[in-house]
N, C-alpha and C positions, 0 to 999 in steps of 0.2 A: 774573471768576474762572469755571474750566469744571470741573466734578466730571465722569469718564464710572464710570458704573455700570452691573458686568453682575451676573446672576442668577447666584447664589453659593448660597443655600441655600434653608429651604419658606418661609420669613417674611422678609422683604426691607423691611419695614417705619422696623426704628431703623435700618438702614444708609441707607434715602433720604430720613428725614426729615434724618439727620445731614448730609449734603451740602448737601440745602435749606437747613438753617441755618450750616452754613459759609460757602455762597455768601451768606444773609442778611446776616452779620455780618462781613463784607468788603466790606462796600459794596453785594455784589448779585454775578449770575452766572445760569449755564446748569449746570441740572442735567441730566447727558445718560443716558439709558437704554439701551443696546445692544438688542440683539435677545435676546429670552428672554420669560420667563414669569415674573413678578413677584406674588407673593402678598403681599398687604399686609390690615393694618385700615386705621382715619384717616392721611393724611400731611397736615401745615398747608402751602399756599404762602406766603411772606413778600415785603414788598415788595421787587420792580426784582427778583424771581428770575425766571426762565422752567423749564417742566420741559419738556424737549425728548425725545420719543420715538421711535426709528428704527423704522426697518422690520423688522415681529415682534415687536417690544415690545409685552406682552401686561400690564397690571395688572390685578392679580385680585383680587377684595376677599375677604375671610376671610369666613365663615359668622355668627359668633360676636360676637354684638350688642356686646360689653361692648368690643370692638376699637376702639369708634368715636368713643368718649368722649374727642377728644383735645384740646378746648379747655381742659377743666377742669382737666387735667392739665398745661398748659403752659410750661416753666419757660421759654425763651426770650422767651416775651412774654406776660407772663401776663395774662390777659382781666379787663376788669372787672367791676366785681359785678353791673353790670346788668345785663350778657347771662347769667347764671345761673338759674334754675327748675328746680324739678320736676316743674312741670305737665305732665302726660301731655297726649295728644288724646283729645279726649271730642267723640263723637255733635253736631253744632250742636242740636238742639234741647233738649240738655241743658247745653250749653256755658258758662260764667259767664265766662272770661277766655281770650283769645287772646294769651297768656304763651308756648303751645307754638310758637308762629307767629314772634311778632317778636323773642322774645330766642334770641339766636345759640347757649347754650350748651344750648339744650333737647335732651332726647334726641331730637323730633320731628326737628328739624335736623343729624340728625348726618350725615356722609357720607364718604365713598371717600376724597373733596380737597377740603378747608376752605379759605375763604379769607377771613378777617378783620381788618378795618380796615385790608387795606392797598393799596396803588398800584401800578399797571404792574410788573405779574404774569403770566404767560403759561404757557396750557400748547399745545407746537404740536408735532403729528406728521407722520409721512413714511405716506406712503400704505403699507396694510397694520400699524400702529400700532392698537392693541384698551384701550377700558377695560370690564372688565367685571365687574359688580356682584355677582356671583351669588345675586340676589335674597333674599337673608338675608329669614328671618321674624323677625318681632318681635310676639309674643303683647299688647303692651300698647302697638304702634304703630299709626299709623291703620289704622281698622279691621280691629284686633287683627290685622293681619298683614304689612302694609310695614312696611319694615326703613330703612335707610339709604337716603340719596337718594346720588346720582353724584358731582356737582361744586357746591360751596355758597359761592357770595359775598353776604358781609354788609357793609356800611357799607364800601365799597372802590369803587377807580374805576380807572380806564384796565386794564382785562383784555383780555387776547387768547388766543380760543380756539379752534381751528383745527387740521382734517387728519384726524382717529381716529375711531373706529367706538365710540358706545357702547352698553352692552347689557346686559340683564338687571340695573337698578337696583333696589334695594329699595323704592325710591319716585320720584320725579320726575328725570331724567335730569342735569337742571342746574336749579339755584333760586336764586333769587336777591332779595334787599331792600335796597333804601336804595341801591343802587350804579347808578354812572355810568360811561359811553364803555365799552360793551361792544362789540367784536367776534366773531361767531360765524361761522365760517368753515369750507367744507367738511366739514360735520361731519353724520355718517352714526346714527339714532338708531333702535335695535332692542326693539321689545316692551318691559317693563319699564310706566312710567307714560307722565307728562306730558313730553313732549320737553325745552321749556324753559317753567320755571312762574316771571315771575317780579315780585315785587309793590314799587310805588313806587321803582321803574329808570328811568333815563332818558339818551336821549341813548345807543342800541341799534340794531346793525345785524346782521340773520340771511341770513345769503349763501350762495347755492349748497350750501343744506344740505338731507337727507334725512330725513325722517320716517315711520317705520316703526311707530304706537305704538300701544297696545291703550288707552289715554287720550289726552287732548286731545294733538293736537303740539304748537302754540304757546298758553298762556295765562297768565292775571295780569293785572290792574289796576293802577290809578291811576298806570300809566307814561305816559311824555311822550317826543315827537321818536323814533318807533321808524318802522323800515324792515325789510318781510321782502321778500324778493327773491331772484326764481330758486331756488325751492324747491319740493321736492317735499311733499306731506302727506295721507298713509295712515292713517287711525285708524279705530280701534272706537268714538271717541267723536264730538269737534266737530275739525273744522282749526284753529280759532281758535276758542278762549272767552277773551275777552280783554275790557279798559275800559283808556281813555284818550284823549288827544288828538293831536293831530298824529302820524298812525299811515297809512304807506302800504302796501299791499302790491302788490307787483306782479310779474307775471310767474309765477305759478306753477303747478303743478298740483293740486288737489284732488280726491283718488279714494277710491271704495272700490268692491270690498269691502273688509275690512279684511284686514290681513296676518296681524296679532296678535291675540289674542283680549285681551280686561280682564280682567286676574288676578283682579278678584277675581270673577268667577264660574267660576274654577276651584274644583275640590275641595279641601279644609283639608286633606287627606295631603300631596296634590302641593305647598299651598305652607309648609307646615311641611320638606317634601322640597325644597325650592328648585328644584323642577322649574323650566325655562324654557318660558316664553310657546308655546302652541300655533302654531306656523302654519298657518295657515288662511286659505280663503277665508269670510269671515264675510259677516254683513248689509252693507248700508250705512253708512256715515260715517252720524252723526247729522245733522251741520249742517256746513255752509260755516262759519258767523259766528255764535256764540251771545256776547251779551253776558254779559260778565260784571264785577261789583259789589258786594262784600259788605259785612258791617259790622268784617271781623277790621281795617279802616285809615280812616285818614280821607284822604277823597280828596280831593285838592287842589285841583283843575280839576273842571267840568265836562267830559267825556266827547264829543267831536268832531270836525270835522276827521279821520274814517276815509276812505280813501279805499282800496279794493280794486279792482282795472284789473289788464287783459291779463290775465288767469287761465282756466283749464278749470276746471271741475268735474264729473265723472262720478259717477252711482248716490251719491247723496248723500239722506238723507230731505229734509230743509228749508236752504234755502238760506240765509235770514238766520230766528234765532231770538230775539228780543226782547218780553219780557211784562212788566211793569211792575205788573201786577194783586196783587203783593205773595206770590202764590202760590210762587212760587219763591226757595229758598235763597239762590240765589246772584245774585239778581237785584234787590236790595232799599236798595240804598244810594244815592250821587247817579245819577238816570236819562241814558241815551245820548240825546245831543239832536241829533246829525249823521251820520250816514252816506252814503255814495256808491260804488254797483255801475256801473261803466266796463266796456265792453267782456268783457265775460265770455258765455263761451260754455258753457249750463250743460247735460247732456242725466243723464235717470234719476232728476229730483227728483221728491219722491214727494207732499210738503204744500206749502202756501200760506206764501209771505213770513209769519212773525209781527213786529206790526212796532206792538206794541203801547205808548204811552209815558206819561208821565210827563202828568197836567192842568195840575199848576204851570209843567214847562217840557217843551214838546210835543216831539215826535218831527220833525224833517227828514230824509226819506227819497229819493235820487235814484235813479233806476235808468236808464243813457244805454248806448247802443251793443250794446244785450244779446240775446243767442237764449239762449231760457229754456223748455226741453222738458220736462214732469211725463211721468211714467212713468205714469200715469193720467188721469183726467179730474176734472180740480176744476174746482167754480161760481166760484173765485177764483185770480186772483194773487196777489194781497196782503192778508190780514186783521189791521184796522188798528183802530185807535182813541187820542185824544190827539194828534195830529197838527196840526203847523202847513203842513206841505207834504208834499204828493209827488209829486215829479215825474220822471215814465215819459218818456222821449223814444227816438226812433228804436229801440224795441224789439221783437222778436216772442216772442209767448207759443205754446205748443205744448200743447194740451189743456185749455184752459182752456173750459169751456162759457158760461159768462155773463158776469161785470162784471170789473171791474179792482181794484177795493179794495171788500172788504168791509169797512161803518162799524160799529163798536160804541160809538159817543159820543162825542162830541170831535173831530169834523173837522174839518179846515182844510182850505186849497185843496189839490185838486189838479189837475194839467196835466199834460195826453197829448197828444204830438205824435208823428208818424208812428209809431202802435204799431198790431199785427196782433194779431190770436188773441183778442181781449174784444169783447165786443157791446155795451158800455156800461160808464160811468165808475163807478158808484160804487152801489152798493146797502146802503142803513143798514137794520139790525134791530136787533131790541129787547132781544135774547137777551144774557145775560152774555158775556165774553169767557172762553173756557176753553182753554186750549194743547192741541193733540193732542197724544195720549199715544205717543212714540215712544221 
């Protein structure tokens, strides 16, 4: 079954949910959007629908938080009691339940296009195709001011997402939990948060896609089987804060300065006003590769098998960021025990490898084929501790004045083979380990 739908009035909301569930409950279908400007709150996808947008098709999301509440409201297929709360998001150090996180129907989760518990789903546009959030505030959403996220799949599998530009999200551009056989595909992502945030997915490919974001581009944990490839990524924050295993990336670019600034160190007028994202040339990207690992899931796997190859990365502060000292939020649940830098060509990084891991189960760190320029002079490459390996081969380092891995307790072997730029293998102190503050 094919719906085609044009922009007929200022709310366009119950005319294209109502196609979606026509096509739903016919078996399935293509709900087609014309070219126009489309103001909507929540629309739900349903399984075997595609929402297909032509060229000029603009969705808009309304202002007006209460818009987006559409699980609980849903007579076509009404959600079960589990995915239901009221728990707000609250501060982590005062946090008692991540209720706001993993049940679907929380107001934290709410978004533009839902997509719950169902199968091969697709939303796919024609170049010049807009979703755009208009970053709604939300006084009692994370940190009392993100609103709605973009695109939201929960416990669903075979998606295909593909062709459109999005922009100005209330929160994370696409989120995702529990879902499997993701495609993400040419997809263009402007200011707003986290590009794609998305936690225990598996079996995920991000292709030929743009990242423009004032927060991380790609992040989320305790995924499995992910591939980023031929991608661009621009942030204010990290390229990747991310935890899991069997995880490639390759082929990309990784630059800053940033394009977009992080909402939230704009001023509360501007985002109660829904101003859009500054552009600007800001600082540096924070990091290439921050791990990340919290306690809101239980992760399944140990965290390995990363492999990053064929990439740039420009004006970046730290190339890999990993601290395990328990210091860090987001860094405190099962430790990264593999990683491997292939062929990267890195110039403008400003700190030393953090590559800090785990006493129980150590750190394996490779770094092969690499020119790796600091925009300054550090006495290190790599400042390490908890480590079962590292091993530097065919590398050159650019500004590094003395050794190759700074120890902070817990070495293991490491192995340098044809590497430039260090005067010596390994220098232990006695000193705590403490992350620079960037």
């Amino acid at each position: 079954m094919e719906v085609i739908v044009k922009a007929v009035n200022e709310n366009m909301t119950a005319i294209i949910q109502k196609a979606i569930d026509d096509c739903f409950l016919s078996g399935g279908g293509r709900v087609v959007l014309e070219n126009g400007l489309y103001e909507i709150g929540s629309i739900r996808l349903r399984s075997n629908c595609t929402l297909y947008m032509k060229n000029g098709a603009v969705l808009k999301g309304v202002r007006e938080i209460a818009a987006y509440d559409i699980l609980t409201n849903d007579r076509v297929e009404p959600i079960d009691e589990q995915y239901k709360t009221d728990v707000l998001w609250t501060p982590p150090h005062v946090r008692i339940t991540y209720d706001h996180m993993t049940k679907a129907a929380s107001r934290w989760n709410n978004a533009l296009i839902r997509i719950l518990e169902a199968h091969d789903v697709a939303i796919i546009a024609e170049k010049g195709a807009v979703i755009d959030g208009s970053d709604p505030y939300d006084a009692v959403g994370e940190e009392h001011y993100r609103g709605p996220h973009g695109i939201a799949y929960h416990h669903s599998k075979n998606i295909r997402l593909e062709g459109y530009v999005i922009r100005n999200t209330g929160n994370w551009a696409h989120i995702g939990y529990k879902s499997q056989n993701i495609t993400y595909k040419n997809i263009v992502v402007q200011g707003g948060h986290d590009g794609i945030h998305n936690s225990s997915c598996d079996d995920y490919t991000i292709e030929d896609c743009e990242f423009y974001t004032g927060d991380d581009c790609v992040a989320g944990f305790d995924n499995y089987n992910v591939t980023v490839r031929n991608c661009i990524l621009n942030s204010a924050c990290s390229g990747m804060r991310f935890g899991g295993a069997d995880i490639l990336v390759e082929n990309c670019r990784f630059y800053g300065p940033a394009q977009y600034v992080f909402r939230g160190a704009m001023p509360l007028a501007d985002k109660i006003a829904g101003k859009p994202s500054p552009r600007v040339n800001g600082g540096k990207m924070l990091a290439l590769f921050t791990y990340y690992s919290d306690f809101s899931l239980n992760v399944r796997r140990l965290p390995k098998n990363i492999i990053i190859r064929n990439c740039t990365v420009e004006n970046c502060a730290r190339f890999l960021h990993f601290d395990f000292t328990g210091t860090h939020t987001w860094q405190k649940n099962k430790p990264l025990v593999e990683i491997t830098f292939d062929t990267i060509q890195a110039s403008g990084i400003s700190l030393p490898f953090n590559a800090y891991g785990s006493a129980e189960t150590p750190l394996t760190l490779r770094v092969k084929n690499c020119d790796i320029r600091f925009s300054a002079e550090t006495d290190c490459a790599i400042r390490s501790g908890n480590f079962t390996l590292i091993d530097v081969e065919n590398t050159r380092f650019e500004n590094v004045t003395d050794t190759l891995v700074k120890g902070y307790g817990g070495e293991g072997e490491i192995r340098m083979e044809k590497v430039n730029g260090v005067k010596r293998l390994l220098h232990k102190v006695d000193e705590k380990f403490i992350s620079d503050n960037i």
